[in-house]
N, C-alpha and C positions, 0 to 999 in steps of 0.2 A: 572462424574458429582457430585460437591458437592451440594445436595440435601438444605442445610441452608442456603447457599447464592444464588442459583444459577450461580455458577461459573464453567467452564469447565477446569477440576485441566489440564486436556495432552494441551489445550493449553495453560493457563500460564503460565507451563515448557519452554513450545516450546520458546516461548514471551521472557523470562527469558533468557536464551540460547542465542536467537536471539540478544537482549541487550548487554550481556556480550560481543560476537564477538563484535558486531557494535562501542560498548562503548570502550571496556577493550581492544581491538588490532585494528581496522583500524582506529578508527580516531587516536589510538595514533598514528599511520605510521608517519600521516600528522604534529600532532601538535609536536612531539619532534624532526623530522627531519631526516635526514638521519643516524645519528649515531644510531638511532634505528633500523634501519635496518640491523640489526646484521644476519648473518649466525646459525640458529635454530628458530630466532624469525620470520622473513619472507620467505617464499617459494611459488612455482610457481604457484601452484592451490590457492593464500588465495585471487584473483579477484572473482574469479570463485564461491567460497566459499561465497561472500560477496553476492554477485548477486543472489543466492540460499538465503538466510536470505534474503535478500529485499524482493524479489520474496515474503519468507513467510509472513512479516507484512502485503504486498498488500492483499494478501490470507486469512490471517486471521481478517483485517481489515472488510472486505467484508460480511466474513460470519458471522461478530459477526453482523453489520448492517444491514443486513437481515431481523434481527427481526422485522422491523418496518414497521408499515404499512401508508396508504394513502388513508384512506377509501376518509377522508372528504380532498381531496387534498389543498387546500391552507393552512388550519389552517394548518394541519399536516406536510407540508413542511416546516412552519414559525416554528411550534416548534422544526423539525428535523436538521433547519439550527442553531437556537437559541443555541441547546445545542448541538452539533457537536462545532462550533465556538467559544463555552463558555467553553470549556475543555480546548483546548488549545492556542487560536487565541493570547491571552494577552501575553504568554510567547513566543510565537515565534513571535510575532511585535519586542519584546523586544530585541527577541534575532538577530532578521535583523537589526534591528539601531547599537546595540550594535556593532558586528560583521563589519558593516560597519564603522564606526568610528575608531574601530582598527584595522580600514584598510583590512583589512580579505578577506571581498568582494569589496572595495573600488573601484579595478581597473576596477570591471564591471561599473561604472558608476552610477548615478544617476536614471536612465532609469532603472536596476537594479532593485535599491534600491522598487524602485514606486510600481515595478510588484511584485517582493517579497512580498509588503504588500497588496498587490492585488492578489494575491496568480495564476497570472495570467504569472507567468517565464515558464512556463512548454512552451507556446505557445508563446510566446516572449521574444525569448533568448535575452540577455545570462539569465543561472540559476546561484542563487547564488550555490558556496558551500554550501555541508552539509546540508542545508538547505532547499536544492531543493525535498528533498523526502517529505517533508510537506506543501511546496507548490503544489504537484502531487496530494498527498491523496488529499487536500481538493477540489482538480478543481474536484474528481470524486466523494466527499461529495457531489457536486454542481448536478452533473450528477442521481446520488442513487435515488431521488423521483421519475424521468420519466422511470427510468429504472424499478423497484418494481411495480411501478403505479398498472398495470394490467397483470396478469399471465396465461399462459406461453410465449403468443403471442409477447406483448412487449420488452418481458426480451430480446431477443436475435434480434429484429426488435429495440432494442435500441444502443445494442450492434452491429450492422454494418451501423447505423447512425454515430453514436461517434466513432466509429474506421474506417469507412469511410469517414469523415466532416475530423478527424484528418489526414486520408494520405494525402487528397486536400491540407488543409494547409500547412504540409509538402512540396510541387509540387509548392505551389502558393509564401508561402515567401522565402524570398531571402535568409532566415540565417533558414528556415524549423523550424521546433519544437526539444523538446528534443527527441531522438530517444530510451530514455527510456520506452518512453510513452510505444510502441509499443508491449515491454515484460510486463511492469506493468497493463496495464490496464484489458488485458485479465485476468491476477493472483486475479487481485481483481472483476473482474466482475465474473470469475469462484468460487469464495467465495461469491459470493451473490447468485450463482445456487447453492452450494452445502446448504450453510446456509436456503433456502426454502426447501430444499429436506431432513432437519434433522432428521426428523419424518422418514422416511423412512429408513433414513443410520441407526438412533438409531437401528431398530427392527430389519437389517438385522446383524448389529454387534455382538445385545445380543444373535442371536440365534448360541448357541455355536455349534453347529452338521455343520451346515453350514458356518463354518468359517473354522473347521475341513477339510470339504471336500475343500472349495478352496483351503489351506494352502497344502493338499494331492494333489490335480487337479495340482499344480505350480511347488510341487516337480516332479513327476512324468514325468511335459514337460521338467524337468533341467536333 
């Protein structure tokens, strides 16, 4: 933890890391085409590798959001949509039209287009490209207040409302949901249990005796 900002330096690494994959190798797969798909630069595990990094932003998303609370639940849900949407809703409208116009996502249609900026693809396919992971985060920004609301009871009696509302829909419409939902939502719903539970994880980390002994307890079962 850096103490002057309050910033957690192992996940910005992690965040940083994550970026570079996501940025600097799979979307280039897509955008330069198959000639880049050279023999050293792609291999068999780098799906697999991608979905592990997703996995982590959901994960880390969650547990930085955490922090927020819902004493006085209206105000506080207005301010927690206000500034969740006001980071980055303007660049990613921007970048749905954009994308759409250069044809990008064109072929999904208009219908598309709509939900994309309704950030409502996730549960009315099709999803755009690329895109579709920011439309997910924010349907479960939407989710974060009822789920926080009230502890412990809530947290996990919200989590098999929304992940049970979502398999019905799955069953009920005809084209279902995106079935990423399914891995994503737990990875960021389990960042919102661990990010309550920091206080705890902090004191068992720093106590170095007992990180000794599990690290000993692990070898020992290998």
């Amino acid at each position: 933890m850096n103490k002057e900002n309050n910033r957690i330096i192992y996940l910005d690494v992690a965040r940083s890391i994550a970026v570079l994959w996501i940025v600097g190798y799979w979307h280039l797969r897509v955008y330069c085409g198959r000639d880049y798909l050279t023999p050293g630069v792609s291999f068999p595990s780098d799906e697999w590798i991608t979905k592990v990094i997703l996995g982590l932003f959901m994960f880390i998303s969650g547990f930085l959001i955490s922090k927020y609370t819902f004493d006085n639940f209206k105000n506080d849900c207005i301010f927690f949509y206000k500034k969740r949407l006001s980071r980055f809703y303007l660049l990613y409208a921007i970048s749905v039209i954009l994308l759409y116009i250069m044809g990008y996502n064109s072929l999904f249609g208009r219908f598309s287009l709509l939900t994309s900026l309704t950030m409502t693809s996730t549960y009315l396919l099709p999803q755009p490209r690329t895109l579709w992971f920011f439309s997910m985060i924010a349907s479960f920004y939407i989710f974060t207040p009822f789920i926080l609301k009230k502890l412990p009871y809530s947290l996990f009696f919200s989590f098999f409302i929304i992940y049970g509302g979502s398999t019905i829909l799955m069953l009920l419409l005809s084209k279902g949901i995106d079935t990423r939902f399914f891995w994503c939502f737990p990875l960021y719903f389990g960042g919102l249990c661990t990010g309550r539970m920091k206080n705890v994880l902090d004191s068992l980390t720093s106590n170095k005796v007992l990180v000794y002994y599990i690290i000993l307890f692990i070898q020992n079962k290998n």
